[in-house]
C-alpha positions as CSV (number, residue, x, y, z in Angstrom):
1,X,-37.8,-5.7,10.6
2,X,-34.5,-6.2,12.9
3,X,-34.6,-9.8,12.4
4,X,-35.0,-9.3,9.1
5,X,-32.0,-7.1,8.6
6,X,-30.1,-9.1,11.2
7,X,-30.7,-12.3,8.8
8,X,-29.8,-10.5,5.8
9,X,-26.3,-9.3,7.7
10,X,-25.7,-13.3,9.2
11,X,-26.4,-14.4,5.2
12,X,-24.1,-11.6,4.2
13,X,-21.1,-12.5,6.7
14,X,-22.3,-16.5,5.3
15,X,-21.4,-15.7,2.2
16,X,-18.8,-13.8,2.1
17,X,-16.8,-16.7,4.3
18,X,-17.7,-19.6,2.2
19,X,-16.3,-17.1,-0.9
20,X,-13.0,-16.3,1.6
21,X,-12.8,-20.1,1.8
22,X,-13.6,-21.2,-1.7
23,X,-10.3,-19.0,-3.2
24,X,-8.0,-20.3,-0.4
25,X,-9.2,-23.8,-1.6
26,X,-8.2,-22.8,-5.2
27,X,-4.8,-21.5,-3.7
28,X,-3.5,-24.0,-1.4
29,X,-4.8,-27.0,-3.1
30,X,-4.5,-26.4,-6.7
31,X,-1.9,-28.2,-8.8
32,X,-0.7,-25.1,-10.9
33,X,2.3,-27.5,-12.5
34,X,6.2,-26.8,-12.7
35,X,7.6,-23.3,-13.2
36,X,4.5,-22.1,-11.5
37,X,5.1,-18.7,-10.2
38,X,3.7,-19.1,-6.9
39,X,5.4,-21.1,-4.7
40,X,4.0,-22.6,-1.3
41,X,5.1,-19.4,0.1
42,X,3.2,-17.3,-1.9
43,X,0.2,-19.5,-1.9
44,X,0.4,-19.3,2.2
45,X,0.7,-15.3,1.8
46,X,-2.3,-15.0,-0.6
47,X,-3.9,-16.9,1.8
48,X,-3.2,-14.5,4.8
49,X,-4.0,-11.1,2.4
50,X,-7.8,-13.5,1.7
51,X,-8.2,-13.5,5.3
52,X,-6.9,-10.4,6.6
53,X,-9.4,-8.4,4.3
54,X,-12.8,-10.7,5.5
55,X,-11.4,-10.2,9.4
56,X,-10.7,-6.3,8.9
57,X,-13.6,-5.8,6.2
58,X,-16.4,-8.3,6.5
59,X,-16.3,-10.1,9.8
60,X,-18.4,-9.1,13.0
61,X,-14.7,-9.0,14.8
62,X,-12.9,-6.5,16.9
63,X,-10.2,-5.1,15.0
64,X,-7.9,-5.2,17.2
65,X,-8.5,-8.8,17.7
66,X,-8.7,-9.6,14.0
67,X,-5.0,-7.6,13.7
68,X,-3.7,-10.0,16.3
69,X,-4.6,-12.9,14.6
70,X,-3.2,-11.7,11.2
71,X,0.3,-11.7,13.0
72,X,-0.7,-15.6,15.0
73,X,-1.0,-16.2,11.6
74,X,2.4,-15.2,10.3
75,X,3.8,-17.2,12.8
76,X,1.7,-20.3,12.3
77,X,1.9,-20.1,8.6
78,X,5.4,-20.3,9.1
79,X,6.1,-16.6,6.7
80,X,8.2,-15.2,9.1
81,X,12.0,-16.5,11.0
82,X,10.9,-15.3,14.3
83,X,8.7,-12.8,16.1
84,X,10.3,-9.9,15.4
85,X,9.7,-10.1,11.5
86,X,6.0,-10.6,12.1
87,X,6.1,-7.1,13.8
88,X,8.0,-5.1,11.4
89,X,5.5,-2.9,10.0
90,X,5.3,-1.7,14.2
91,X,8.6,0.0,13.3
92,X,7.3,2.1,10.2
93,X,7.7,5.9,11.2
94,X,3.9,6.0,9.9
95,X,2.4,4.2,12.3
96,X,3.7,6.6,14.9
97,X,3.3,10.0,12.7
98,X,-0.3,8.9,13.2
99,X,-0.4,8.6,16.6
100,X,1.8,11.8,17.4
101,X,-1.1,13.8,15.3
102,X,-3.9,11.8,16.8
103,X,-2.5,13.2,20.7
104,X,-1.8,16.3,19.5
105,X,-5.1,16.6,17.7
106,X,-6.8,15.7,20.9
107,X,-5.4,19.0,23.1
108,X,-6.4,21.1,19.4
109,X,-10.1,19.9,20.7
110,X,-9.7,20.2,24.1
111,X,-8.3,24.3,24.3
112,X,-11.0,24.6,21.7
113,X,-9.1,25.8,18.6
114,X,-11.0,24.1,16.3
115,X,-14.1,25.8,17.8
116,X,-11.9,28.9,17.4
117,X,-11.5,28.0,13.8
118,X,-14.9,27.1,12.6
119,X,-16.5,30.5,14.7
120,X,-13.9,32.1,11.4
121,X,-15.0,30.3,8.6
122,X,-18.5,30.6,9.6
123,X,-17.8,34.4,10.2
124,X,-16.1,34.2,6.3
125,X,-18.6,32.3,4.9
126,X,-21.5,34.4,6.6
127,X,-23.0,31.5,7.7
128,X,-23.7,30.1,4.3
129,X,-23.6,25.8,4.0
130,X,-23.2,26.3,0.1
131,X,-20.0,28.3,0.7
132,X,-18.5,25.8,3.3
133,X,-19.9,23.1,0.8
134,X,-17.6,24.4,-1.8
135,X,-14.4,26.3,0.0
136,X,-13.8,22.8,1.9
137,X,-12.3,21.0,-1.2
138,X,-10.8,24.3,-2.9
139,X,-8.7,24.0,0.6
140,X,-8.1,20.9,0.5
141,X,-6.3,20.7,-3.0
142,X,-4.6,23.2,-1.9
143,X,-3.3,22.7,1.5
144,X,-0.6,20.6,0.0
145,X,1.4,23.1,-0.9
146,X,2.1,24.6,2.6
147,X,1.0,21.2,5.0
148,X,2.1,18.1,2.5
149,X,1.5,15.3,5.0
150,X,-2.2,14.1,4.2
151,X,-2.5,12.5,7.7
152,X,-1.7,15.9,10.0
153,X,-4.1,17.5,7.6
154,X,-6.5,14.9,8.2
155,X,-6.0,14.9,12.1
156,X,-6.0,18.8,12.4
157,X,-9.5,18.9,9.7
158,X,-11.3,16.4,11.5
159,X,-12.4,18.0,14.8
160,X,-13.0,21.5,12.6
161,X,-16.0,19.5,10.2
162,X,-17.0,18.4,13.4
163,X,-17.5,21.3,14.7
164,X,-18.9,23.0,11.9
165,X,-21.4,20.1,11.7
166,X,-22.2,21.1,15.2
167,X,-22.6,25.0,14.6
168,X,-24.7,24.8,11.6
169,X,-27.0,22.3,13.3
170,X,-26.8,19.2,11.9
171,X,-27.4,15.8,13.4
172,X,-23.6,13.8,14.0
173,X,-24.2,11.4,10.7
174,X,-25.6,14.1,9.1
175,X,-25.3,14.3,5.0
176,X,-22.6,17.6,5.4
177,X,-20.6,15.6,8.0
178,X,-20.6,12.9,5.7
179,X,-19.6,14.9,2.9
180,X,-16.6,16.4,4.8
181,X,-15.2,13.3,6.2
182,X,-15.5,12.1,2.4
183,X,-13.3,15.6,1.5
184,X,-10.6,15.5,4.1
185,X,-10.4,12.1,3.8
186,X,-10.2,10.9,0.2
187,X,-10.0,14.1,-1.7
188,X,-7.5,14.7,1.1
189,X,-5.6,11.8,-0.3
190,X,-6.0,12.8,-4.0
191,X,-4.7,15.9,-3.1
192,X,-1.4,14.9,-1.7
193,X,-0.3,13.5,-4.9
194,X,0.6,16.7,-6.2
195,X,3.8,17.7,-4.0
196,X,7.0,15.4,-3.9
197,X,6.8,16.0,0.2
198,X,3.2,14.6,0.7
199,X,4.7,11.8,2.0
200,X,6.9,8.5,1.8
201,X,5.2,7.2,-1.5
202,X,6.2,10.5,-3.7
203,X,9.3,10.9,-2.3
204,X,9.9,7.2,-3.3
205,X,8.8,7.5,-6.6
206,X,10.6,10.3,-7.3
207,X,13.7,8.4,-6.0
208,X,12.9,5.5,-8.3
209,X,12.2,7.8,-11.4
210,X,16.0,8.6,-10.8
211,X,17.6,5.2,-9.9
212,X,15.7,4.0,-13.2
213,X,17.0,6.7,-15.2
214,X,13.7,8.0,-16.7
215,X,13.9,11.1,-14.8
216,X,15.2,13.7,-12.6
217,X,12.3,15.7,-11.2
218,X,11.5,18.9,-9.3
219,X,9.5,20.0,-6.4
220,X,8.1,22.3,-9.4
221,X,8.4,19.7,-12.3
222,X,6.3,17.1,-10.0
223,X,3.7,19.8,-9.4
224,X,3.3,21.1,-12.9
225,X,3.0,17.3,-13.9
226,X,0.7,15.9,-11.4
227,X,-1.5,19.3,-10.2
228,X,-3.7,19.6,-13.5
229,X,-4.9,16.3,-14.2
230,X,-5.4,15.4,-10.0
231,X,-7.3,18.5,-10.0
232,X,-9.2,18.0,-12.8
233,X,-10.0,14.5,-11.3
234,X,-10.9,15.8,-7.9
235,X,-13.1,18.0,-9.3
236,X,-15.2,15.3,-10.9
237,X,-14.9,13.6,-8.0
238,X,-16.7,16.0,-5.9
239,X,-19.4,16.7,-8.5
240,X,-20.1,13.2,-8.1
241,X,-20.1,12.8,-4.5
242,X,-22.3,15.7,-3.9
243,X,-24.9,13.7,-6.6
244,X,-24.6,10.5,-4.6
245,X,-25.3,12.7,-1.2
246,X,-28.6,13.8,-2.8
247,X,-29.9,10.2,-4.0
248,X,-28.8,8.9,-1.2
249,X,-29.3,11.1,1.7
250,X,-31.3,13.8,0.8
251,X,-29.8,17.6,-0.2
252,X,-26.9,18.3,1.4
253,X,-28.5,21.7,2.7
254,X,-31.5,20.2,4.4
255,X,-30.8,17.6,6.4
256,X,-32.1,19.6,9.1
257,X,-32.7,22.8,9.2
258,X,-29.8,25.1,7.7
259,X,-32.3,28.2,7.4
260,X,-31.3,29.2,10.9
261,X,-27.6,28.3,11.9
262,X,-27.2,27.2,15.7
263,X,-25.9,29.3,17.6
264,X,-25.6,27.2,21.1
265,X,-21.6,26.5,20.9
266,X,-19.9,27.8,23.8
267,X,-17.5,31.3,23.3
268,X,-14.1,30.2,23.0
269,X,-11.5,32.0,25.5
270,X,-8.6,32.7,24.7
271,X,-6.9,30.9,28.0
272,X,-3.2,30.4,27.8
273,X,-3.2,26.8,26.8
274,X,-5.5,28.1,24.0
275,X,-2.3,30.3,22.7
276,X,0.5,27.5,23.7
277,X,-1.3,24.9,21.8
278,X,-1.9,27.7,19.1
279,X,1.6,28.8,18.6
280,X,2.8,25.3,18.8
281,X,0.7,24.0,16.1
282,X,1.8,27.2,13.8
283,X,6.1,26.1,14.6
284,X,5.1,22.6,13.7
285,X,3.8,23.6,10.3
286,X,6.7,26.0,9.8
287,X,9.0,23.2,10.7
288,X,7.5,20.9,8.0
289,X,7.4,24.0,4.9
290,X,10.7,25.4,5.9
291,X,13.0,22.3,6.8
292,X,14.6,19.5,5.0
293,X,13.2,16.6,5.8
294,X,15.9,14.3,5.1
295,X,17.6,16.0,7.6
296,X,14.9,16.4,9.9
297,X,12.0,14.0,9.8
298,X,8.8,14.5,9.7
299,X,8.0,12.9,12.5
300,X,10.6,15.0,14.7
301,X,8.4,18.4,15.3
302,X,5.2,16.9,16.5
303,X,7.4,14.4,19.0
304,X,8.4,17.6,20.6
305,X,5.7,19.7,20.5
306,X,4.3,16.2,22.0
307,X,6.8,16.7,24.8
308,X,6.7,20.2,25.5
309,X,2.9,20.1,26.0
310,X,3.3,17.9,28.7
311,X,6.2,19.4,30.6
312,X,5.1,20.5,34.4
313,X,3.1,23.6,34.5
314,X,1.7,23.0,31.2
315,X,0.3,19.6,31.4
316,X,-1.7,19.5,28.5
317,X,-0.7,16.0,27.2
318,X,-1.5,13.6,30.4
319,X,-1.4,10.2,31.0
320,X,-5.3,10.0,30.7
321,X,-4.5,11.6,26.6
322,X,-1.9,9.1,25.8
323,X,-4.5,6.0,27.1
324,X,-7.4,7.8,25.4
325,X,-5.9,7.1,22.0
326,X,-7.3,4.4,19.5
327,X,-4.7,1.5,20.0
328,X,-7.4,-0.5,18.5
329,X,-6.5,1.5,15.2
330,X,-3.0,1.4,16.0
331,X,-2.7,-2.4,16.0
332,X,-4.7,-2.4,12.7
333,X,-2.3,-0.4,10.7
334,X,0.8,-1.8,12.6
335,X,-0.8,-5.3,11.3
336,X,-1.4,-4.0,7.9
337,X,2.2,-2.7,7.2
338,X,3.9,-6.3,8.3
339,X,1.6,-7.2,5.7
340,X,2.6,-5.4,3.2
341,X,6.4,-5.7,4.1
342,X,5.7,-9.3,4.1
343,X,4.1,-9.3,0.0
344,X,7.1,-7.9,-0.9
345,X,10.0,-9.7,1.0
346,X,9.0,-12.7,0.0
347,X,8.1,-12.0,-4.0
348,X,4.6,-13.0,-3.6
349,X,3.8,-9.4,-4.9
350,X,6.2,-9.5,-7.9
351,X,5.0,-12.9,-8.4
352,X,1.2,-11.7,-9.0
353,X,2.9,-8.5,-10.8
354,X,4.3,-11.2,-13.6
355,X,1.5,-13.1,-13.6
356,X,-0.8,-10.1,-14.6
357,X,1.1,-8.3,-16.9
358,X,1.5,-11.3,-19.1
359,X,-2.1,-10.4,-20.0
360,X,-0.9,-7.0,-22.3
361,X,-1.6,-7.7,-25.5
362,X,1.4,-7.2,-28.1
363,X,-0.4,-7.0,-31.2
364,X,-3.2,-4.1,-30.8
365,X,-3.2,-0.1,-30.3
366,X,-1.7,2.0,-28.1
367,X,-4.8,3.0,-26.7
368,X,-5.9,-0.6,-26.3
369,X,-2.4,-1.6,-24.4
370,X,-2.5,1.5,-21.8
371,X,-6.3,0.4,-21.0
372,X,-5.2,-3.2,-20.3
373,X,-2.0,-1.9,-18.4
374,X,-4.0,0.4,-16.6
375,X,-6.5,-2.2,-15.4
376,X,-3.9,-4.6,-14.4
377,X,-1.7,-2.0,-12.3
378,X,-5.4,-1.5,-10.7
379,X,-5.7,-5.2,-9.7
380,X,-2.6,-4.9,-8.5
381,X,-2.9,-2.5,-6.4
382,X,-5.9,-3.5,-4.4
383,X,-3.8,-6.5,-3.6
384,X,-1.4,-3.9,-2.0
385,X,-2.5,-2.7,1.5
386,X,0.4,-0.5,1.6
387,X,1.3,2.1,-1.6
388,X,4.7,2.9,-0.9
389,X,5.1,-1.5,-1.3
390,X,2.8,-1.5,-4.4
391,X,5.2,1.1,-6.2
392,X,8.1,-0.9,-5.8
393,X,7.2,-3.9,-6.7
394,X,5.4,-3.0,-9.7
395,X,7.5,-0.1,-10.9
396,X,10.2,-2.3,-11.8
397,X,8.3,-4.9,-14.6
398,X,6.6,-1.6,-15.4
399,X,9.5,-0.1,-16.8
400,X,10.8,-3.4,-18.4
401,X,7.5,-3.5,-20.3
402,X,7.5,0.3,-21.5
403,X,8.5,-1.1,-25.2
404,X,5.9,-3.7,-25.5
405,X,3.0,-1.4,-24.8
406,X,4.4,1.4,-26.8
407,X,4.9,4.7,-24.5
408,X,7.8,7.1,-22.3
409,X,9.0,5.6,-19.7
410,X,8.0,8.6,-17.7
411,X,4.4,8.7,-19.2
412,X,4.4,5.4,-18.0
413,X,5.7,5.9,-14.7
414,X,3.1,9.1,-13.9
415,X,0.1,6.9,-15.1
416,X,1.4,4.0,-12.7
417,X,1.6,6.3,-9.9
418,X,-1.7,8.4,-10.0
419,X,-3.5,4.7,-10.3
420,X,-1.8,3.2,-7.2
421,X,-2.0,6.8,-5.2
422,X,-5.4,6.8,-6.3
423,X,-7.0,3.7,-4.2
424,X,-9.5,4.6,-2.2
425,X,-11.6,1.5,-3.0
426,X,-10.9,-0.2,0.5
427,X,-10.4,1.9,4.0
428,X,-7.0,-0.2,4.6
429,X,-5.5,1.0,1.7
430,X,-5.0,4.8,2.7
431,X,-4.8,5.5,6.1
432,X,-6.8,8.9,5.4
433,X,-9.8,7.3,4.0
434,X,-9.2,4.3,7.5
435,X,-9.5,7.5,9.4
436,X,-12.4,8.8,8.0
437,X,-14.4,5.3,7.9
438,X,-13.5,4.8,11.4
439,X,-15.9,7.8,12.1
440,X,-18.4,5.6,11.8
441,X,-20.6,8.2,10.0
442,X,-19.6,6.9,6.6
443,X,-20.8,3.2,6.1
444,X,-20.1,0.4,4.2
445,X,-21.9,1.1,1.3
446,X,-21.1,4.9,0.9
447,X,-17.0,3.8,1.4
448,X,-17.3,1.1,-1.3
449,X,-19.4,3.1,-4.0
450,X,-17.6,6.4,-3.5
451,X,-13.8,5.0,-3.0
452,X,-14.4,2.9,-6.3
453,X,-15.8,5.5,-8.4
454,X,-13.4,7.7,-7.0
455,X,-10.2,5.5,-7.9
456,X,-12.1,4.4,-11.5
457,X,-12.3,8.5,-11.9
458,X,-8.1,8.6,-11.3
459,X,-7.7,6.0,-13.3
460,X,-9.7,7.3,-16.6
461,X,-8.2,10.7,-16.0
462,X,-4.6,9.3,-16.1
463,X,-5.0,7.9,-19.1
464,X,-6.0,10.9,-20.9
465,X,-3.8,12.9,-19.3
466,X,-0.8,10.0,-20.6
467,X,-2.0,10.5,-24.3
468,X,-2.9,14.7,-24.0
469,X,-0.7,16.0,-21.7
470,X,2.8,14.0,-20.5
């Protein structure tokens, strides 16, 4: 049976190269003619989006390896003036939000206040699966309002499912774990949509809204805008999910036994680390509700919670911390922003924009013109590794083709954004739904299935809600 499924898996990986290799044939050495709008540039680019997503994706390859020889690749390719260009998605704020919250997250586990946390909800949910089952995504849409940043939700959830995986009993890749990591880490990313301060991609959009004239917008006017159809979607997102959990794995409720709920995890005491780390964490989040972050960044109160933690006599944070974190992750997503920085720079992103949207069809209904629209922005964005990229790029033709398919510009513009917030398709393409995959407790087939249906379910809903409700 191994060398079966080990056969099947080399045929796979086969396959999937010679496919890699067949499009970049098409690409480099097709004569497209004059007034093509890709350029050898863009042909090279393509090229290096084709292979970046078999070396991250499909090939038996260390990541970190594979993200190295993305950026060789740059630099052979000839895509980038120097060295420095090729690492210029190191320098996105991001990247290092990510690892700030991945340290910090690690001293939450180790004074045991996500133990402390899941003894609560345990205690609240009197033990009861089918009440964590449901009050984990009713949280999750609404954490947003007082914690906007999907990725310190993410990193401050994550060891909590865990344990609550752990204290009800269950096996590490059990079907619950698997349906929270699926919760905090795409309904996680849904739910961010809703405030203009989830992150760099709302804010951006907001800001492009204005600079476009369609519209000046709210923290409240986003939210009333954006909160009932994302809802509505998550919601049929979940039902879903929890029906894919049962064909696939079994009832989410009996994987093992969840008559009797463990009881072995140790007492957590409440130390003083446990209360520095606690009160910490709580002025962090105040810091992000209460303060402007244009004039303080987000990333500023976790750098110095960062370095009070490991001032002397607290020594919480440690050299050993800092060298424990995933750098193999870190090089991944550093790789995948110079990427994306790199499809847009050089207008191989506006390029396949053009190309696309020459496919709307003039003469035929409204309806009929949003669907195709909607379908293209889609293609688009799975090109996109990076949203905040995809929204530039594609907001622009978007706005210049309002007229031709026959709706608001700010219809338009709400409809283009829950689509490209809405990938979940690929784990690159949110760094929530990365985080989550890395686990290793969701697979391959459970990412694909679930992050498509879930950004084909965002899709559909945004083009009711552009016809019954903006």
């Amino acid at each position: 049976m191994r060398g079966i499924i080990s056969s099947y898996t080399g045929l796979k990986n086969l396959f999937s190269l010679l496919f890699i290799f067949s499009v970049l044939f098409l690409i480099l050495f097709t004569d497209i003619g004059e007034g093509t709008f890709f350029g050898q540039e863009q042909q090279l680019t393509l090229s290096l989006l084709l292979i970046a997503v078999y070396v991250w994706i499909i090939a038996p390859m260390p990541l970190g390896a594979g993200s190295i020889l993305i950026l060789a690749l740059m630099m052979v390719f000839g895509l980038v003036d120097n060295t420095e260009e090729a690492f210029e998605g190191f320098l996105s704020s991001a990247l290092y939000f990510i690892f700030a919250l991945s340290v910090l997250s690690k001293v939450f586990v180790n004074v045991g206040i996500d133990q402390w946390i899941a003894g609560m909800i345990r205690k609240l949910s009197r033990n009861s699966v089918m009440k964590s089952v449901i009050g984990l995504p009713v949280f999750i849409l609404l954490l947003p309002i007082v914690l906007p940043s999907a990725i310190a939700r993410f990193k401050m959830l994550q060891p909590l499912v865990g344990s609550l995986n752990e204290r009800y009993g269950f096996s590490p890749d059990s079907t619950y774990h698997k349906y929270s990591l699926f919760i905090i880490g795409m309904l996680n990313q849904l739910s961010t949509m809703v405030v203009v301060t989830g992150g760099g991609f709302s804010v951006l959009t907001v800001q492009l809204l204005r600079d476009f004239g369609v519209a000046d917008i709210g923290w409240t006017e986003w939210f009333l805008l954006l909160a009932p159809p994302v809802w509505i979607g998550a919601l049929i997102f979940v039902l879903i999910l929890l029906v894919y959990l049962r064909v696939t794995g079994g009832h989410i409720l009996t994987d093992e036994s969840a008559d009797e709920v463990s009881e072995t995890a140790a007492l957590v005491t409440y130390s003083k680390e446990f209360i520095i780390v606690l009160v910490g964490f709580v002025f962090m989040i105040l810091a992000w509700i209460l303060l402007d972050q244009n004039t303080v960044p987000l990333l500023l109160p976790p750098m110095l919670l960062i370095a009070v933690l490991a001032l002397p006599g607290i020594n919480l944070i440690t050299s050993q911390v800092i060298r424990g974190f995933d750098w193999e992750n870190f090089l991944l997503l550093g790789t995948s922003f110079s990427l994306g920085l790199l499809l847009a720079e050089n207008d191989t992103a506006d390029a396949m924009a053009r190309v696309l949207m020459m496919a709307v069809p003039e003469n035929s209904g409204i309806l009929f013109k949003v669907v195709v629209f909607s379908i293209i922005v889609f293609i688009l964005r799975f090109m996109f590794i990076v949203p905040s990229s995809a929204i530039i790029v594609i907001f622009p033709i978007v706005i210049s083709y309002a007229d031709l398919i026959g709706v608001a510009d700010l219809q338009l513009s709400m409809l283009l954004f829950v689509i490209i917030g809405s990938m979940l398709i690929l784990p690159i393409h949110t760094p929530t739904v990365y985080l989550a995959y890395q686990t290793g407790v969701i697979k391959n087939k459970d990412q694909l299935i679930i992050g498509l249906l879930g950004s084909l379910i965002m899709t559909g809903i945004a083009i009711v809600a552009l016809f019954l409700y903006w």
